[in-house]
N, C-alpha and C positions, 0 to 999 in steps of 0.2 A: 158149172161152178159149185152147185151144191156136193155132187158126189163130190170133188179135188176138195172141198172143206171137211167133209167128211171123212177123208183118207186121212189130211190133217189130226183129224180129231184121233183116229186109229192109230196114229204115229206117235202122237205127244201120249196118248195114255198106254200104250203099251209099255212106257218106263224102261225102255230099254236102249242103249245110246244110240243104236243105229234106228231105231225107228221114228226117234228123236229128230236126230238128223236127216233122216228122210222128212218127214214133216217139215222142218226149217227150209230144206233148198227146197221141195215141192214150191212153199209159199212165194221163195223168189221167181221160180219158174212158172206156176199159176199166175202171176201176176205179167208178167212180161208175156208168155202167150193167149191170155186170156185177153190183156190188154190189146194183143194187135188182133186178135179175132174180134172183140167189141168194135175198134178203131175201123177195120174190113167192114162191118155189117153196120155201120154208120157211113161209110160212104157206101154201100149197099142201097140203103134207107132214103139219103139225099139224091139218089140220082132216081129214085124209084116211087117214091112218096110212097110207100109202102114197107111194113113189118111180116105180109101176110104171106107164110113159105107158099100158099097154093095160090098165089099171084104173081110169086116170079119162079123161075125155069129158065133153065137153055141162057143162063150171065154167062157160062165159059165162052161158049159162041160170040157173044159181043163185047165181052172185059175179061182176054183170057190171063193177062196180067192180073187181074182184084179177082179171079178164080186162082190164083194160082198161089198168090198170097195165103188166101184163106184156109185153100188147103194145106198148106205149109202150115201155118197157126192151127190147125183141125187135127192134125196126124201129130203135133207137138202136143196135142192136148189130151190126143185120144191114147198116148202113150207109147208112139213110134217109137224102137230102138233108135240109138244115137241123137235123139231130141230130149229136150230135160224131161218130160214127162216119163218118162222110160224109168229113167236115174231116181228120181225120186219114189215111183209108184215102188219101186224093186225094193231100194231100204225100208219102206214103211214095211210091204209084207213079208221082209226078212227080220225083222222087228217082231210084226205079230206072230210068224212061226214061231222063236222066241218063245213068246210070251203066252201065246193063245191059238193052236190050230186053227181052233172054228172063226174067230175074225180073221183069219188071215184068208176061210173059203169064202166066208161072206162078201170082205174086200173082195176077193176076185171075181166074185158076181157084178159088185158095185160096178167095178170096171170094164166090164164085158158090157155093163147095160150102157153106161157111159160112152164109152165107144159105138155100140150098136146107134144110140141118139144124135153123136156128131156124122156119124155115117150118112144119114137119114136126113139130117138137115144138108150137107152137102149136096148129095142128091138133090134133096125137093129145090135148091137155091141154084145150083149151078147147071144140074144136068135133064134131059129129057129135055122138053116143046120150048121155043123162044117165046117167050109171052110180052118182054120188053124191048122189042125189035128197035127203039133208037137208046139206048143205052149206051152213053160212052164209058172207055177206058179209063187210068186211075193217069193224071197226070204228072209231071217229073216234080209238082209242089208237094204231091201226093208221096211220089217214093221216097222224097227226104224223111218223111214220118217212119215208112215202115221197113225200109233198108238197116236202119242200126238197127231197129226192135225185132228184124229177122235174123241179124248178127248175132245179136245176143242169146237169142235162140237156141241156134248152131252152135254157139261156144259153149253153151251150158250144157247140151246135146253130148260134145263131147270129150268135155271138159268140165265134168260139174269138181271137181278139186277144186274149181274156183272160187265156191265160196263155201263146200265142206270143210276144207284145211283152216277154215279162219272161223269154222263154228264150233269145231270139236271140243276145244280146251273148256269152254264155257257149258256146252253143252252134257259133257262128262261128270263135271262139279253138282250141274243144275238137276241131272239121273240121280245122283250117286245121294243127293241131297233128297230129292222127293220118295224113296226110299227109306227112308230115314238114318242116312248117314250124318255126319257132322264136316262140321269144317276140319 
């Protein structure tokens, strides 16, 4: 979350509408996959009593549903094409090329690190040794939660026009104003 805040913050100050816009859908997108990844590692947590990655291992093996989920919210997060993370990270650093080379190679550090991190936690949680051999699956109560929040995922993946086209006009006014244009 910190680096997607961060990209944020690189999009609104680069001042330029597309990076603008990148920051704006990022934040709808950070929030809807950030959300179903917290939502994942909360029923993680109650089936495990446990936060500690070097105490669970090998969940695909017994929840490859809540492994599969997560990794869907993990790859949406870490910036998979056609997942919004993609859409968004792409305007931000089309934005700072714009505006600033050198933030736009730093962003791309950021990101690299950031993905390297969801990598890693995926791993240490889902894959290698079963450590919670009675660990159940995610129930049909379970997939009413994260069935639309996976939807919406994939629609913003790809189809982020859907909420670009209704930012633009404001977001134009709101560039063109911090600049120091006028009305």
């Amino acid at each position: 979350s910190l680096s997607h805040m961060g990209m944020m913050a690189l999009g609104i100050f680069s001042l330029t509408s597309v990076g603008v816009l990148g920051a704006t859908f990022y934040m709808v997108a950070h929030g809807l996959m950030i959300g179903g990844l917290f939502l994942v590692l909360g029923m993680i947590e109650n089936r495990t009593g446990t936060r500690d990655i070097r105490e669970l291992g090998g969940l695909n093996h017994t929840a490859p549903r809540l492994a599969a989920y997560f990794l869907f919210f993990a790859l949406g997060a870490l910036g998979l094409p056609g997942l919004p993370g993609f859409a968004g990270e792409y305007m931000i650093i089309q934005g700072l090329v714009a505006h600033q080379l050198v933030f736009a190679l730093i962003a791309g550090v950021v990101l690299t690190l950031a993905a390297w991190y969801m990598i890693r936690v995926f791993k240490g949680v889902m894959q290698g040794p079963v450590r919670q051999k009675t660990l159940r699956d995610i129930v049909a109560t379970q997939v009413v939660w994260l069935v639309p929040l996976a939807g919406l995922v994939a629609l913003l993946g790809v189809w982020p026009a859907a909420i670009t086209t209704h930012a633009v006009p404001s977001l134009y006014h709101a560039v063109h104003l911090a600049k120091g244009g006028s009305f």
